[in-house]
C-alpha positions in Angstrom: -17.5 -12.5 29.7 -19.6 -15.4 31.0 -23.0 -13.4 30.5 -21.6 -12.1 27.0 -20.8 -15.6 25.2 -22.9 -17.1 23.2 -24.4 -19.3 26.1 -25.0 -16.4 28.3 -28.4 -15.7 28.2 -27.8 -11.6 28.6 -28.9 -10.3 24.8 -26.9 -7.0 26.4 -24.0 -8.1 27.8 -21.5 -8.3 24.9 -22.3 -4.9 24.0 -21.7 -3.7 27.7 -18.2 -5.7 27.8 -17.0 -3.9 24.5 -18.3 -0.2 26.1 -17.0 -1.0 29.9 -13.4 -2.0 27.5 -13.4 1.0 25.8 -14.3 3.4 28.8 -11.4 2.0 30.9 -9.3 2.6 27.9 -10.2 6.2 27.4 -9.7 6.5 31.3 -6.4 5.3 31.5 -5.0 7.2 28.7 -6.2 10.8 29.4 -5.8 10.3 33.7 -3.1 7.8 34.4 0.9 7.4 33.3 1.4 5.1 30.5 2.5 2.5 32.8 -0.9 2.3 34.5 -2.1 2.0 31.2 0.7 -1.1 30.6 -0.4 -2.7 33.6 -4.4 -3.0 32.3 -3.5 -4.1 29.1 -1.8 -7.3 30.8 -5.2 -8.1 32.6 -6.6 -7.9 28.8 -4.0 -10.1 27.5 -4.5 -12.5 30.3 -8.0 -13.4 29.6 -7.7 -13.5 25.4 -7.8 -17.3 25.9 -11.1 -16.5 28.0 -12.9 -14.3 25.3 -12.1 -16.2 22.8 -13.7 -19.3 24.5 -16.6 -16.9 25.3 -17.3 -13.2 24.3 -15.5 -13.2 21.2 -16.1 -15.1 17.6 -13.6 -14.9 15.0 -16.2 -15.1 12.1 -18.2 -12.8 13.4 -17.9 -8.9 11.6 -19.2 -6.8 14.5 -16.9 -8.6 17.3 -13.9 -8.3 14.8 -14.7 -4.0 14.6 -15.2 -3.9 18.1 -11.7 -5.4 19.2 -9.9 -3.4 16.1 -11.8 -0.4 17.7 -10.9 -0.9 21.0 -6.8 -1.4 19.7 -7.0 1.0 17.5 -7.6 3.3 20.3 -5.1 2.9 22.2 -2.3 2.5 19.7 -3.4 5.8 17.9 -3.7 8.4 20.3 -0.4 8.5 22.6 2.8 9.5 21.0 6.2 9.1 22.2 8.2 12.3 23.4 12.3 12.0 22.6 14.1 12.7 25.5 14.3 12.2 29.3 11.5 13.6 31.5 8.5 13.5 28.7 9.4 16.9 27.9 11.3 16.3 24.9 9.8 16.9 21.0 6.9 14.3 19.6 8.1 11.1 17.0 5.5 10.0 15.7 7.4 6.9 13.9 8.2 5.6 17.6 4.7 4.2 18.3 4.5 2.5 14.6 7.6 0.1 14.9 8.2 -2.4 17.9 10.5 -0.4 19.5 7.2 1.0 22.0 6.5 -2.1 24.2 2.8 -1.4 24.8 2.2 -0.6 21.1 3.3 -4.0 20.1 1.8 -5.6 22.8 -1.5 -4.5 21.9 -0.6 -5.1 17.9 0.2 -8.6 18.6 -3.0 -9.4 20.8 -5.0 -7.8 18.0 -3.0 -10.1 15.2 -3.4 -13.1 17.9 -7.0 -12.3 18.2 -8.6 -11.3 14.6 -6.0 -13.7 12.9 -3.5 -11.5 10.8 0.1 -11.1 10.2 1.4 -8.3 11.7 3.9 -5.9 9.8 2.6 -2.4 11.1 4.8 0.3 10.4 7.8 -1.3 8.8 7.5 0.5 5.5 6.8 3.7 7.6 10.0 3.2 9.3 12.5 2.6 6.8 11.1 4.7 4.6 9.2 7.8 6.0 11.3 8.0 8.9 14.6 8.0 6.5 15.6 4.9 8.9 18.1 2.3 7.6 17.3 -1.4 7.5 20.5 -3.2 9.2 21.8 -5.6 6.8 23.5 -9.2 8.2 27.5 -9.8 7.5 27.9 -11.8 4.2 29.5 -14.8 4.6 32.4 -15.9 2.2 30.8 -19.6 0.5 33.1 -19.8 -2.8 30.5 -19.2 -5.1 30.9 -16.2 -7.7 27.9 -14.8 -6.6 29.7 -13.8 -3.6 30.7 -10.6 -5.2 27.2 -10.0 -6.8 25.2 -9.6 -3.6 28.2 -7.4 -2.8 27.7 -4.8 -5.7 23.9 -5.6 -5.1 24.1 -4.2 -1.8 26.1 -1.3 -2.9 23.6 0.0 -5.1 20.8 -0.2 -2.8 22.9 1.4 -0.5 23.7 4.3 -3.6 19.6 4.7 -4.2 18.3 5.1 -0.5 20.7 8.3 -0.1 22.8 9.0 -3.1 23.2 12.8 -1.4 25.4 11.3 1.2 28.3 9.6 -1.1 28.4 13.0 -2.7 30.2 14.2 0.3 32.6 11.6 0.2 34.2 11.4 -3.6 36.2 8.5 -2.1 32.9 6.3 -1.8 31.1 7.1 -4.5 34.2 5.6 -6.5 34.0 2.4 -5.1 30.3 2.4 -5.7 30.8 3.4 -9.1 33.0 0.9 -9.7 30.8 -1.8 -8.0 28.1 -1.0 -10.2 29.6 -1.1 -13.2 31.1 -4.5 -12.7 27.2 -5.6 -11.2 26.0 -3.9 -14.4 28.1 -5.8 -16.9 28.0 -9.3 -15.5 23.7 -8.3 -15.7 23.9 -7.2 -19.0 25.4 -10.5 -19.9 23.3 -12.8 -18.4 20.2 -11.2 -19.8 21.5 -10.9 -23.4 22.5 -14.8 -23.2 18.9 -15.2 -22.0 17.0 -13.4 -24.5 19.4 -15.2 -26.9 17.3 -18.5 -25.9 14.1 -16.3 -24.9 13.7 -13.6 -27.1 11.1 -10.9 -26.2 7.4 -11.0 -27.4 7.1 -8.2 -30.0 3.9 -6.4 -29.0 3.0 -5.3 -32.9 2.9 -8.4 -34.1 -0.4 -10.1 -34.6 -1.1 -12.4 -32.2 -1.9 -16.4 -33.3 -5.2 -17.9 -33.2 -5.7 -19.4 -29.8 -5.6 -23.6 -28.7 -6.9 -25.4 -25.8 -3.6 -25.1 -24.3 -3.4 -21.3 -24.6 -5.3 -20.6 -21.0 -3.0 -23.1 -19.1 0.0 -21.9 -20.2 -1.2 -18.1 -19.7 -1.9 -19.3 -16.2 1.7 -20.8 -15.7 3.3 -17.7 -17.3 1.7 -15.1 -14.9 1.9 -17.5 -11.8 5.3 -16.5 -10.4 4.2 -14.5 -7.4 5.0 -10.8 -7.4 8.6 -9.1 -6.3 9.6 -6.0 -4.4 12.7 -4.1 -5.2 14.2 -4.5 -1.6 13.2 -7.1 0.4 13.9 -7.5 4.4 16.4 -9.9 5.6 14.7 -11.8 8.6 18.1 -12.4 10.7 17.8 -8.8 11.5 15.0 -9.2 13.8 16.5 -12.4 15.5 16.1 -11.7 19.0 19.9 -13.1 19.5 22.6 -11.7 17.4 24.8 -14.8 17.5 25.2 -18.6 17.9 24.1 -21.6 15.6 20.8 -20.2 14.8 21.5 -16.5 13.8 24.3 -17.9 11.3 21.5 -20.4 10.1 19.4 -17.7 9.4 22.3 -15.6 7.4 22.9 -18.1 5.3 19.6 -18.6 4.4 18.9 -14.7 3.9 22.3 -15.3 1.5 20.9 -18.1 -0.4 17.3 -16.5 -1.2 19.0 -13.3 -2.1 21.7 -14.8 -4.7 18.4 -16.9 -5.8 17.0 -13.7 -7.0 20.0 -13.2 -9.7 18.6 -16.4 -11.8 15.1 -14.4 -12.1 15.1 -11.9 -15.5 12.5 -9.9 -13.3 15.2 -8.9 -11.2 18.3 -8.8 -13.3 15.7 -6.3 -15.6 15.1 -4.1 -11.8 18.6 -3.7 -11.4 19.3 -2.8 -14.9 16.8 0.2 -14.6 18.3 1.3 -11.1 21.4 1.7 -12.2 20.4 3.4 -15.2 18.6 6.0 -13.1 21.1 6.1 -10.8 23.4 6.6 -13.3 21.2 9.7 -15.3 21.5 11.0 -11.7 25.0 11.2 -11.7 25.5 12.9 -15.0 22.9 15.3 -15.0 24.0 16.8 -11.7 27.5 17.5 -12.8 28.6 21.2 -12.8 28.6 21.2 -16.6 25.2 19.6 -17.3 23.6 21.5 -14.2 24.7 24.8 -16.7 23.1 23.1 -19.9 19.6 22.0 -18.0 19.1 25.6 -17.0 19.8 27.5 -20.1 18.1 24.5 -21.7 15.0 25.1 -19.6 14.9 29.2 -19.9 15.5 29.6 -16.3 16.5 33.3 -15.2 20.3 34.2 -15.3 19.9 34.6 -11.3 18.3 31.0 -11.4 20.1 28.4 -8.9 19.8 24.5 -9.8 17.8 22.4 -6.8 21.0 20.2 -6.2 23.6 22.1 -4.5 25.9 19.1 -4.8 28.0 18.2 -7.9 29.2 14.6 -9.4 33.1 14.7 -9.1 34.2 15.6 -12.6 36.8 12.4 -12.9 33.8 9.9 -12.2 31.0 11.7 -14.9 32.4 9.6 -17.4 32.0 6.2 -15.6 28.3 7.3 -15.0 27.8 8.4 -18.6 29.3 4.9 -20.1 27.1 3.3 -17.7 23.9 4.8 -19.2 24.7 4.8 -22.4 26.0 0.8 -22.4 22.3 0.5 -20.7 20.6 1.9 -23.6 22.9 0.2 -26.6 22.7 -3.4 -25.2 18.9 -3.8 -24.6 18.1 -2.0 -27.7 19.6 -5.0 -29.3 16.9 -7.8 -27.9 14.4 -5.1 -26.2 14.1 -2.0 -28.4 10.8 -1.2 -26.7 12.5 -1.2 -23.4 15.2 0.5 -25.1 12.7 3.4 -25.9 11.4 3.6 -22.2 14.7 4.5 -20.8 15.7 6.8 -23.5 12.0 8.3 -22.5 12.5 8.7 -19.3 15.6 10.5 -19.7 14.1 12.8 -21.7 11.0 13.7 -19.2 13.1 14.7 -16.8 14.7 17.1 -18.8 11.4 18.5 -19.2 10.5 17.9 -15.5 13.3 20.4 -14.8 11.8 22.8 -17.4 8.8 22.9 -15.5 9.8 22.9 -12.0 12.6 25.9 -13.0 10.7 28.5 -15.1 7.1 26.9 -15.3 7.0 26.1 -19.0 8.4 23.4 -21.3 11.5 24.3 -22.9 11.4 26.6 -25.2 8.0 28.5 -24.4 7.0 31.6 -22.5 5.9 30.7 -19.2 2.3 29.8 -18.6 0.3 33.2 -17.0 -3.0 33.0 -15.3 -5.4 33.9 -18.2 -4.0 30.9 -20.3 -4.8 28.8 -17.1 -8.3 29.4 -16.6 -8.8 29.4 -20.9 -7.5 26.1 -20.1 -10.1 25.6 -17.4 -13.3 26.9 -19.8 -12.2 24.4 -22.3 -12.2 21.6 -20.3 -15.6 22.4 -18.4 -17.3 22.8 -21.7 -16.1 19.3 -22.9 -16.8 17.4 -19.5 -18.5 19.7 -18.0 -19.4 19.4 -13.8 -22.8 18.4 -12.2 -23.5 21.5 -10.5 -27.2 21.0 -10.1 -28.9 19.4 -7.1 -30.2 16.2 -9.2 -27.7 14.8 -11.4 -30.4 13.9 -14.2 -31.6 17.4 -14.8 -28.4 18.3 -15.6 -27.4 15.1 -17.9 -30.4 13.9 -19.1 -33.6 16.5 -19.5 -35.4 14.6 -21.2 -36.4 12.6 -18.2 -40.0 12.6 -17.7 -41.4 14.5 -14.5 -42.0 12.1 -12.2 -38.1 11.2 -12.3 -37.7 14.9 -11.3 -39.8 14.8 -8.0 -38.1 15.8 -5.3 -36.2 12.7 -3.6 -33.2 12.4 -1.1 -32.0 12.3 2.1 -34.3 14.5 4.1 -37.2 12.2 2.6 -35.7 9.2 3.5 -35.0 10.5 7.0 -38.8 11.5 7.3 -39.7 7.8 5.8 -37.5 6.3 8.9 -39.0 8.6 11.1 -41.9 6.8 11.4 -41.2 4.0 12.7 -41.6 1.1 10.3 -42.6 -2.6 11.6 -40.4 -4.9 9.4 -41.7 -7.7 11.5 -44.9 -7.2 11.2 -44.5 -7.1 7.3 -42.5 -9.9 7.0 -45.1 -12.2 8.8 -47.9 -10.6 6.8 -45.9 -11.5 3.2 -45.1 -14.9 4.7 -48.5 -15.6 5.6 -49.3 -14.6 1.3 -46.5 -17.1 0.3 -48.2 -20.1 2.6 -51.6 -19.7 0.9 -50.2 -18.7 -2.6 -50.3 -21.3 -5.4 -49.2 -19.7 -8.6 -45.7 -20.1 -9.5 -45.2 -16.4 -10.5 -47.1 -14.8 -8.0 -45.4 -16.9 -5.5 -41.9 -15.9 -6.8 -42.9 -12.2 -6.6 -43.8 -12.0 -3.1 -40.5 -14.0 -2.3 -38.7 -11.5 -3.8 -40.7 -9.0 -2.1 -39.5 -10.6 1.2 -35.9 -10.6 0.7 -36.1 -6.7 0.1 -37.6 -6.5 3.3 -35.1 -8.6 4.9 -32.1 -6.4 3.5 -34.2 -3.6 4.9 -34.4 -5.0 7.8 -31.2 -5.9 8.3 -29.7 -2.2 7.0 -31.4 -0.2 9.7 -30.4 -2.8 12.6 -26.7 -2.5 11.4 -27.7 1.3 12.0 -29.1 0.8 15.5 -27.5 -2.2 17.0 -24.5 -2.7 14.7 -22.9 -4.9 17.5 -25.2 -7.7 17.4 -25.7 -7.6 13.9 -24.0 -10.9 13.3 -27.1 -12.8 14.7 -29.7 -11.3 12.1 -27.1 -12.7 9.4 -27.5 -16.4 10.4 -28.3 -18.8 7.5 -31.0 -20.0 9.6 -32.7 -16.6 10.0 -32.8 -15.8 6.8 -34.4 -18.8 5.3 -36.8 -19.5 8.5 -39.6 -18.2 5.9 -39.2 -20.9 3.4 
């Protein structure tokens, strides 16, 4: 590391420390049990003070690849086997969350080292894997929002596997119920606030503009953005208990009833329980009948969901969707229209998906397909041709229509061009140039041969690229 800094003096050195890294690497993992493997990466992590002191720069682009390369490589390639003895299946969702030791080690030296924050495979986890996010006990603080992070947590609980309560009629009642109650306190609260802030009709003309008009644009869209589920953070506490862990549940409680006062989010749980609640009615025995003969499916045709809404809680789901739609077409008919839309497309998605044609028409057969296709290539029609302009454009003169490419430009590199030597000989014109223009060509002429330059050394030497793109280098001509 001492002959790879900076200081060193070795030209080669740093790229013989990144190889010799990545060859033990390699090593390890295809010859020695992980643990062997463990053991090296704590001699790496040992010395990160040391190569960032020496071998390693921050700013620099080719350090910053080589350690990503190097930690990508040994995060990617093992995977965890379920089971005792190694002999169990693959999970592949193992390696990506922090419950593999070495995996996170090595994440959080390359977070530590390259300056990131660190959230690798969380969304994979919860939601690939099907894996739950635990959720902290809610603490009784005699507000009467108690009862709305309740019925909030219900629902999220009803959309990450609304199969499940189907099982258990008993539960999906007291869901139901929880959303309806969460569903008319929302409706409240945004009718009283589009009462005071009534929503923008997008027809109407819009007024000429002021000086204040790009200020208060700015201040409109500078709320930052909001996700539909967030994490709570006393989840990952490393102690389950005690001062601190109850500090941190209060504070995930207070953020989390903060949201209710956002029309954003009162608007997001408005449209998940609407969907939720289309989800419900359409897959009640009834309406499971009606979609099919609705979408032409065969007599011997099954619906997808096997499951059916309990027939006693249809009507709760059916008030709650068509409240939904009544209320906001009072201050948002736009919105109002959406939902009703989306309603109505899945309908038609079912149509589709069940007999291959929208309701109502014979099903779609291959000679209609590719009509379809000749249609469409006619009116944008595919370059096919080697050279895209004597397809598009023949009325190019000839000399566009030369032959150019790739294997001209690899015969053009073959033969080993001096950019040195050119760049001293157009320096060399600019020192004993005096007119203006002519001057300003040739310095334009250098800079092309400086990118040049610099695009076949990040070919050859991509590693100690970052000194040919030194400020200093670059304007050592002038």
């Amino acid at each position: 590391m001492a002959l790879a800094g900076d200081g060193g003096g070795c030209a080669g050195a740093k790229p013989a420390f990144y190889a010799v890294w990545q060859q033990a690497c390699d090593e390890l993992q295809r010859a020695a049990p992980p643990a062997v493997l463990g053991v090296f990466w704590a001699y790496v992590e040992a010395r990160a003070q040391r190569m960032r002191a020496t071998v390693f720069r921050p700013d620099s682009t080719p350090d910053r690849i080589a350690v990503l390369g190097l930690c990508n490589a040994v995060t990617d390639r093992p995977y965890v086997r379920r089971g005792g003895g190694g002999g169990g299946p693959l999970d592949s969702y193992a390696k990506d969350t922090f419950r593999d030791a070495l995996h996170a080690r090595v994440r959080v030296f390359a977070a530590s080292m390259l300056r990131f924050d660190d959230v690798t495979g969380l969304n994979k986890a919860f939601r690939a894997a099907r894996r739950v996010p635990r959720e902290p006990p809610l603490r009784a603080t005699g507000s009467a929002d108690d009862h709305l992070l309740e019925d909030a947590m219900r629902l999220r609980g009803l959309l990450r596997d609304p199969g499940a309560l189907l099982q258990d009629p008993r539960r999906l009642a007291e869901h139901a119920a929880a959303l309806a109650k969460l569903h008319a306190y929302l409706l409240g609260e945004e009718t009283k606030y589009r009462a005071i802030h009534p929503v923008r009709d997008g027809r109407a003309v819009p007024a000429a503009g002021h000086a204040a008009g790009p200020a208060a644009a700015a201040r409109q869209h500078a709320d930052p953005a909001f996700f539909p589920e967030h994490y709570w953070l006393s989840v990952f506490a490393a102690e389950q208990s005690g001062a601190r862990f109850d500090e941190l549940c209060a504070e995930d409680q207070r953020r989390a009833q903060a949201r209710f006062d956002s029309s954003k989010f009162r608007r997001l749980l408005l449209l998940q329980i609407y969907l939720a609640s289309c989800f419900f009615v359409e897959i009640a025995a009834g309406r499971k009948a009606h979609t099919l003969a609705r979408a032409g499916a065969p007599a011997a045709a099954r619906h997808p969901v096997e499951a059916a809404t309990p027939p006693e809680l249809v009507p709760r789901f059916a008030k709650l969707r068509r409240d939904t739609v009544r209320v906001v077409r009072a201050w948002d008919p736009a919105w109002a229209a959406t939902l009703e839309g989306l309603a109505r497309a899945e309908g038609l998605w079912w149509a589709w998906l069940l007999s291959g044609a929208p309701a109502g028409a014979a099903p779609v057969d291959g000679a209609a397909l590719r009509a379809t296709e000749q249609r469409l290539r006619a009116a944008a029609p595919e370059k096919t041709r080697r050279y895209f302009h004597t397809h598009a454009t023949p009325q190019l003169s000839r000399r566009m229509r030369e032959p150019t490419g790739l294997l001209l430009l690899r015969g053009a590199r073959r033969g080993g061009r001096d950019y040195a030597a050119e760049l001293a000989r157009v320096a060399a014109r600019i020192d004993a140039e005096h007119d203006a223009a002519a001057r300003a060509a040739l310095v334009e002429e250098r800079t092309v041969l400086l990118w040049q330059q610099t695009r076949a050394l990040r070919g050859a030497a991509w590693l100690s690229l970052d000194g040919h793109l030194e400020a200093a280098a670059l304007d050592a001509g002038d």
